[in-house]
C-alpha positions as CSV (number, residue, x, y, z in Angstrom):
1,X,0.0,0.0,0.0
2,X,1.2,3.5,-1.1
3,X,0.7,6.3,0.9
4,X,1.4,9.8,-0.1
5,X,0.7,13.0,1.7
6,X,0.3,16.7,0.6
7,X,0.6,19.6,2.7
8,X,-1.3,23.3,1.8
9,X,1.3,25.7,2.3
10,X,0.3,26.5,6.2
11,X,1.1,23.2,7.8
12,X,4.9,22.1,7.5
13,X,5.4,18.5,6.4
14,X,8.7,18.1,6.8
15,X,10.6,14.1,7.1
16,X,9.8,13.5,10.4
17,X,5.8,14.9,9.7
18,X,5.5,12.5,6.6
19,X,7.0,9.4,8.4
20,X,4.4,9.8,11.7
21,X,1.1,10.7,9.5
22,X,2.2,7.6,6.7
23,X,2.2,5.5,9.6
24,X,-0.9,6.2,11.4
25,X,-2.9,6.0,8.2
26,X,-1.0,2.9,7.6
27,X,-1.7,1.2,10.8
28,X,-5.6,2.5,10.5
29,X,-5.8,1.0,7.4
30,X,-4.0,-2.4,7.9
31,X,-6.6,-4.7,7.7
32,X,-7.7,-3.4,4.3
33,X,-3.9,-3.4,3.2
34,X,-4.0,-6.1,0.4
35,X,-7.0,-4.2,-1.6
36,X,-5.6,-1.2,-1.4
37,X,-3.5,0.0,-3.5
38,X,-2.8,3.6,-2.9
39,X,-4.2,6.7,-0.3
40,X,-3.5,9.8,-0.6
41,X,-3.4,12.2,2.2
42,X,-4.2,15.7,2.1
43,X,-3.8,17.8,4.7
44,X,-5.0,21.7,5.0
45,X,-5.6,24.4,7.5
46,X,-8.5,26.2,6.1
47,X,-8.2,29.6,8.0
48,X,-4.2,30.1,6.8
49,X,-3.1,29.9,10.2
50,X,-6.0,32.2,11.9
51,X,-7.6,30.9,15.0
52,X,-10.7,32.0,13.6
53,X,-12.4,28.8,14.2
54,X,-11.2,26.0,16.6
55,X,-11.8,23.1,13.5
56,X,-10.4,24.7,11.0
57,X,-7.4,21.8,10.1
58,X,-8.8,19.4,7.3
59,X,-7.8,15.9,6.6
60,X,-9.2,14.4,3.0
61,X,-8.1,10.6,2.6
62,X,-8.8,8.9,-1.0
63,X,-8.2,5.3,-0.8
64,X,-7.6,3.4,-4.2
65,X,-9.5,0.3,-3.3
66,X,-9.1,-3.0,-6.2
67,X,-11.8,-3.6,-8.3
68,X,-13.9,-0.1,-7.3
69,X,-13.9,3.7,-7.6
70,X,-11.5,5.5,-5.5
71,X,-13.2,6.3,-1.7
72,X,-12.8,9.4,0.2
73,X,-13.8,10.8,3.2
74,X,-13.1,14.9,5.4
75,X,-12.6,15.3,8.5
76,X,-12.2,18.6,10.4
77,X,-10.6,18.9,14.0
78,X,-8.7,21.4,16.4
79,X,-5.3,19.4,15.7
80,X,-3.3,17.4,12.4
81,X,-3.6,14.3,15.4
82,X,-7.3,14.7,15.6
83,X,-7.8,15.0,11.5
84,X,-6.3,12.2,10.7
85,X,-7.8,10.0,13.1
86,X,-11.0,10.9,12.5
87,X,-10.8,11.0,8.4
88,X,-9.0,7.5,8.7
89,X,-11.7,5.7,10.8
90,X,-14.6,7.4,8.8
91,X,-12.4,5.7,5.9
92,X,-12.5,2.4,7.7
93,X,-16.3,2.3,8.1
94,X,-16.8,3.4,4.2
95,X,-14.3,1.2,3.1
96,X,-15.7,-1.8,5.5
97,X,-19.3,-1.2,4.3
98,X,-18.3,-0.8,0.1
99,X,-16.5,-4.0,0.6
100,X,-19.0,-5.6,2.6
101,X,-21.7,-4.7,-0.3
102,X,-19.8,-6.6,-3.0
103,X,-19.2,-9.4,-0.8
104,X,-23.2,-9.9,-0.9
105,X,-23.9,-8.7,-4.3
């Protein structure tokens, strides 16, 4: 599975940032590891830094699932910690129910 992530230009991403985020989406995801093929991560803070509103960091995961459409899922949170965890389980639960519908189809 091949993760990628993406910054917006107000959250730094630097080595150290890239290897923890890769491998908490990793480890989220591990069950679902031989169908997927790739995620991408994109993470944004929508108010450029501004504490205008205390949700205002954005996590978008697209998971490229075998056999189906790519799958994607937002989550917005205080923190990067809380964004990811929460875009990565609603991603667990889509991915869990799309797979569970081919399975009875």
């Amino acid at each position: 599975m091949q993760v990628q992530i993406h910054t917006d230009n107000n959250i730094e991403g630097g080595e150290a940032f890239t290897k923890w985020a890769t491998t908490t989406v990793s480890e989220a995801l591990e069950r679902f590891s031989g169908q997927i093929t790739r995620l991408d991560v994109h993470l944004s803070d929508e108010n450029g830094g501004k504490k205008t509103n205390p949700e205002n960091i954005q996590c978008m995961i697209e998971a490229r699932v075998e056999g189906h459409q790519p799958l994607a899922t937002k989550h917005h949170a205080p923190s990067l910690n809380q964004a990811i965890d929460g875009a990565a389980d609603k991603l667990v639960r889509l991915i869990d129910s799309t797979l569970g519908r081919t399975a009875r189809n």
